[in-house]
BANU-873005 format. One line per field, with one value per residue (C-alpha): residue number from 1; residue in one letter; chain; x, y, z. Coordinates in Angstrom, 1 decimal. Layout:
<bafis>
seq: c(NUM_...)
type: c(a_...)
mol: c(A_...)
east: c(X_...)
north: c(Y_...)
up: c(Z_...)
</bafis>
This chain:
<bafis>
seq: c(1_2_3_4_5_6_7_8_9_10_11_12_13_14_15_16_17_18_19_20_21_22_23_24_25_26_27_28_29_30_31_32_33_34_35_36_37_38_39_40_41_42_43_44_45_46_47_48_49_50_51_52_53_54_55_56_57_58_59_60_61_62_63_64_65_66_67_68_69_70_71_72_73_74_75_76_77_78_79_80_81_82_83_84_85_86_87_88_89_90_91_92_93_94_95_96_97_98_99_100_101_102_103_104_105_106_107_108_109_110_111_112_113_114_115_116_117_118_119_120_121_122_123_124_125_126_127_128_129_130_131_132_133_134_135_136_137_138_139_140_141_142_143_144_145_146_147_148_149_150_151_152_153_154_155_156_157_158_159_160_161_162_163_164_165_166_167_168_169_170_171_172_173_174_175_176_177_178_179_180_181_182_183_184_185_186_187_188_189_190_191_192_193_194_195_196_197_198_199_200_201_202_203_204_205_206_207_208_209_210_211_212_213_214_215_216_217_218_219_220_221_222_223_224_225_226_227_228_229_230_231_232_233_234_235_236_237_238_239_240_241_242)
type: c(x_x_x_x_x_x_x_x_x_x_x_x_x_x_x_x_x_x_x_x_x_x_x_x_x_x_x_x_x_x_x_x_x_x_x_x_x_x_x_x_x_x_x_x_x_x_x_x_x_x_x_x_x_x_x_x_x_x_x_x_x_x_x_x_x_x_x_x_x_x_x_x_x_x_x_x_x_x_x_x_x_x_x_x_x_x_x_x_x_x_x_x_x_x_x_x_x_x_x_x_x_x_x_x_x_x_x_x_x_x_x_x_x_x_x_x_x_x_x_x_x_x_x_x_x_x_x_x_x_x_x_x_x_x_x_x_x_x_x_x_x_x_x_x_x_x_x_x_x_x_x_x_x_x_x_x_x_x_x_x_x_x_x_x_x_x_x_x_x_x_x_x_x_x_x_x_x_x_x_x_x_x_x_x_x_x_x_x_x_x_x_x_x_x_x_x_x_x_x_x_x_x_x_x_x_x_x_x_x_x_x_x_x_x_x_x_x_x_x_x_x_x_x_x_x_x_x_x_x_x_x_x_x_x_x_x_x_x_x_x_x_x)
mol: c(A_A_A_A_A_A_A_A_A_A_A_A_A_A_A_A_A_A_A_A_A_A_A_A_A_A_A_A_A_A_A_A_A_A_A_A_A_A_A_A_A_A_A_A_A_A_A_A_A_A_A_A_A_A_A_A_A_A_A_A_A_A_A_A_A_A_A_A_A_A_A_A_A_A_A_A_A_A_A_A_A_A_A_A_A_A_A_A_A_A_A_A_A_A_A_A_A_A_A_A_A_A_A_A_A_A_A_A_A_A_A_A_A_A_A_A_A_A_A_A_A_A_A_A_A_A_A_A_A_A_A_A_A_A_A_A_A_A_A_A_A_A_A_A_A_A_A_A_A_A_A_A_A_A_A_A_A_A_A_A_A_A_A_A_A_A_A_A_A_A_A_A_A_A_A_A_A_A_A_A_A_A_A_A_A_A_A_A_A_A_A_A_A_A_A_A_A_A_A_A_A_A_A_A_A_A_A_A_A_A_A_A_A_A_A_A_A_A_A_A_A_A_A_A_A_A_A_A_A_A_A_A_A_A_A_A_A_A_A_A_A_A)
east: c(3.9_7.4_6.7_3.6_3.8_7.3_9.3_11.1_14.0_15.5_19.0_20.4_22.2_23.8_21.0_17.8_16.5_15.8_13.0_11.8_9.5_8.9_7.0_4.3_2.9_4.7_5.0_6.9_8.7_9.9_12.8_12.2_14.1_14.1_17.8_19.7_22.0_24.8_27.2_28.6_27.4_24.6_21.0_21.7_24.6_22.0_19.1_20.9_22.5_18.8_18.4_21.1_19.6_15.7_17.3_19.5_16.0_14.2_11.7_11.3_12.5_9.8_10.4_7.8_8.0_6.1_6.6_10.4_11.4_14.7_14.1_14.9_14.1_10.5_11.9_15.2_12.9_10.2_13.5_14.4_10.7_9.2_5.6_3.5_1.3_-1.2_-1.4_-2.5_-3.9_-2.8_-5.7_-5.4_-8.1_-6.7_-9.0_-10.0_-12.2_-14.3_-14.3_-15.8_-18.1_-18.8_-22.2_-21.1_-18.2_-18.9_-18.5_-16.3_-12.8_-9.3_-7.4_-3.6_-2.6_-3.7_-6.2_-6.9_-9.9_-8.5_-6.0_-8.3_-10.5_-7.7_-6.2_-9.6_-10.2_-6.4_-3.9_-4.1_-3.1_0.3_2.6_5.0_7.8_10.7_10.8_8.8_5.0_2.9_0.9_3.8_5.4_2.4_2.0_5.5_4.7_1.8_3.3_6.6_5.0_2.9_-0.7_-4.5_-6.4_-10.2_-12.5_-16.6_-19.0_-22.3_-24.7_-23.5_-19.7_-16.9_-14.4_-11.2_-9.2_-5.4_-4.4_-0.8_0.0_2.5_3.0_-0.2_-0.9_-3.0_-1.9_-4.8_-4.1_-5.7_-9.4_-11.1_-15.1_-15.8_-17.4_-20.9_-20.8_-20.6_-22.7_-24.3_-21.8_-19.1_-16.6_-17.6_-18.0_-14.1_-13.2_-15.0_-13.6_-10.0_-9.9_-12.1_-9.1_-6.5_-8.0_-8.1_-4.0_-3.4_-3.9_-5.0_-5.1_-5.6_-4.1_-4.7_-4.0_-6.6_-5.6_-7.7_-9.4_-11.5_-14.2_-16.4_-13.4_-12.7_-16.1_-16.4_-13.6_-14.4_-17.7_-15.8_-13.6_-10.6_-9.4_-6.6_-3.2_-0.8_0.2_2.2_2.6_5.2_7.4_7.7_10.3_10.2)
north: c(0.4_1.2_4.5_5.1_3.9_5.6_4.7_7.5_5.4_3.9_2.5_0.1_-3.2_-5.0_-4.8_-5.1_-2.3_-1.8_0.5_1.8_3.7_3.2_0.5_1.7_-0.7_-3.4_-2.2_1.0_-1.7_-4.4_-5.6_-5.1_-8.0_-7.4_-8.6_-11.5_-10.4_-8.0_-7.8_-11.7_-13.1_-15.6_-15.7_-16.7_-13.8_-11.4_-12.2_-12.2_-9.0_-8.0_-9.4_-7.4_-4.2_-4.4_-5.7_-2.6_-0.4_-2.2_-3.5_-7.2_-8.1_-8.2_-9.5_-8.3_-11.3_-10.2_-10.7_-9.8_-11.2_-13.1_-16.6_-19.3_-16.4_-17.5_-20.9_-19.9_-17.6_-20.4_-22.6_-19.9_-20.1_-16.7_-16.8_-16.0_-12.8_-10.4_-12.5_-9.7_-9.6_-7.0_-5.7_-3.4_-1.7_-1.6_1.4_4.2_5.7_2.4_2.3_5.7_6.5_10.4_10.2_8.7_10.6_11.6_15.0_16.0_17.9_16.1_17.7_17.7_16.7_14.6_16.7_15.8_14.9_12.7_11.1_10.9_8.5_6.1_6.3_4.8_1.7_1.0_3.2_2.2_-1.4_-0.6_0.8_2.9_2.9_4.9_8.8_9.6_9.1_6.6_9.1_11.4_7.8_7.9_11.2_11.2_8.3_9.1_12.6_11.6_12.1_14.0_12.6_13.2_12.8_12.1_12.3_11.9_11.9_11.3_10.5_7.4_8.2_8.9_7.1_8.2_7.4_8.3_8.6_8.9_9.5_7.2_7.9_6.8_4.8_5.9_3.7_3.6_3.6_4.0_2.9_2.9_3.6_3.9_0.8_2.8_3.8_0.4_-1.3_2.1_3.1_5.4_3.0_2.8_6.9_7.6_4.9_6.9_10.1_8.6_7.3_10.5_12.9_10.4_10.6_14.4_14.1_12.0_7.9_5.5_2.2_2.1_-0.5_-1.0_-4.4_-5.8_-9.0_-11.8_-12.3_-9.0_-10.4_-7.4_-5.0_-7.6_-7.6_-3.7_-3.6_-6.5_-4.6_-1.1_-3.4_-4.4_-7.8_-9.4_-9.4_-10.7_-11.8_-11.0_-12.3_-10.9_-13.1_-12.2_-13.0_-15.4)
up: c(-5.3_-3.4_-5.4_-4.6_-1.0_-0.2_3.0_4.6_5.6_2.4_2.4_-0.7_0.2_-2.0_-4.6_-2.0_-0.3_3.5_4.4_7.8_9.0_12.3_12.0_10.2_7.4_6.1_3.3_4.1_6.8_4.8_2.7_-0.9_-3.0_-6.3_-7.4_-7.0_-4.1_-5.4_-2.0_-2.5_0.7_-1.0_-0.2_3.6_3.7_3.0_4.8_7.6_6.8_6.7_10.1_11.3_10.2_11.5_15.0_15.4_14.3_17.5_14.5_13.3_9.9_7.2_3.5_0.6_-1.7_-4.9_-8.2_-9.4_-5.5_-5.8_-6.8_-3.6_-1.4_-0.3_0.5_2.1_4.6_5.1_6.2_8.7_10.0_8.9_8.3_5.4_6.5_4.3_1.3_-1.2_-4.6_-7.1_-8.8_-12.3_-14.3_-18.0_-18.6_-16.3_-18.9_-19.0_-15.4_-14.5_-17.5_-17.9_-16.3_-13.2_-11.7_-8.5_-6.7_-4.5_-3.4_-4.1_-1.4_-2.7_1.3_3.6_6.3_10.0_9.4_6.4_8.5_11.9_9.3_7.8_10.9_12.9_9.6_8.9_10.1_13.9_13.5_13.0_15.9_15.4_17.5_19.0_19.5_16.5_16.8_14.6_13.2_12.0_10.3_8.7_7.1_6.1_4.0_3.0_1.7_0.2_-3.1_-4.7_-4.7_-4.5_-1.1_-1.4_1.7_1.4_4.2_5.2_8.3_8.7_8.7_6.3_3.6_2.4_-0.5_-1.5_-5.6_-7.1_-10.8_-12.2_-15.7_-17.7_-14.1_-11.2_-8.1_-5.6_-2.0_1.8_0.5_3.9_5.1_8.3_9.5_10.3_6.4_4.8_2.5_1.2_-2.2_-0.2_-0.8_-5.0_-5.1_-3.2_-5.6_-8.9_-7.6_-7.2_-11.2_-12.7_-10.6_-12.2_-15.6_-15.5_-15.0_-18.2_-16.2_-18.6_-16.2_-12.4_-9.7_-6.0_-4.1_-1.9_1.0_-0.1_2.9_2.4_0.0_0.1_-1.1_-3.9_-4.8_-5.5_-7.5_-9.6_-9.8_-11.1_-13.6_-11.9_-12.3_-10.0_-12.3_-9.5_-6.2_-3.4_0.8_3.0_5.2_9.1_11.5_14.1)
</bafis>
């Protein structure tokens, strides 16, 4: 997922890795802690040395504790009162070629960038609850994330409104991203035919297994997937700042 959801602003640290981008998602915003601390400061050396780093940003520091996070780490930060936010379940399909059978891919253009009208959409469901900040806008965060790999941009509409979907090749893995249907749209199979289109595009380019991550409170987004074959193969919450 750090591959697949790329922060522009990566800097290494004794083993962790900071990334920034304005503010933008968490996920592109957050501290990614997958080794025991390599500087020689202890766990409480380098969380603070974290700290350090988002305050000079302007942004407030963000852990992504997943599986592989540092062991102690979820405890030290729940001493140091961070909160648990997004809980988020990590949801894999072991085979795209069971999920979207021959007879049911669906039509449609996989763009291999991100359009306005593409961007206006996830921007209106998901994108615009997160603020960017400083001299670069939200929206330009945003698509620098969203484009620092290659990847495969799905948009279908109807009468109702649109849904858009984002697809990266990893390997025999397609990593699903950005499922959003505008609210209008819902509860009428846009959200299972971006999905279809996604995994058929990924199957075309040599993926054998699919994975997106869902926050457990949506129920109806856990519920299509489940539906189209995915089943949830981890867990993973991110820790906020006082």
């Amino acid at each position: 997922m750090d591959e697949g959801w790329p922060a522009p602003g990566r800097v290494a640290a004794g083993g962790w890795v900071y990334r920034h981008a304005g503010g933008v998602t968490k996920r592109a915003n957050s501290v990614l802690p997958l080794v025991a601390d390599g500087a020689g400061t202890g766990l409480a050396g380098a969380v603070a040395g974290a700290e350090r780093f988002y305050a000079e940003l302007g942004l407030r520091c963000v852990f992504s504790i997943g599986p592989g996070a540092v062991p102690g780490l979820d405890a030290e930060l729940d001493r140091r009162g961070y909160r648990v936010a997004d809980p988020t379940l990590i949801m894999t399909a072991a085979s795209v070629w069971q999920a979207v059978p021959d007879g049911d891919v669906v039509a449609g253009k996989v763009a291999p960038g991100p359009s306005e009208r593409w961007l206006r959409t996830w921007w209106r469901v998901d994108g615009g609850r997160h603020h960017g900040e400083g001299a670069v806008p939200a929206m330009e965060w945003a698509r620098r994330i969203m484009t620092g790999v290659p990847a495969g941009y799905v948009r279908l509409e109807t009468d109702a409104g649109a849904g858009v979907g984002r697809g990266v090749v990893q390997g025999d893995w397609l990593g699903v991203y950005c499922m959003a249907v505008e609210p209008g749209a819902r509860r009428r199979g846009l959200g299972r035919s971006v999905l279809r289109r996604l995994l058929a595009w990924g199957r075309e380019r040599g993926a054998e297994r699919a994975y997106l991550v869902v926050t457990e409170g949506n129920a109806g987004a856990r519920a299509l997937y489940e539906r189209e074959g995915f089943t949830v193969a981890g867990r993973y919450h991110y820790r906020v700042a006082p």
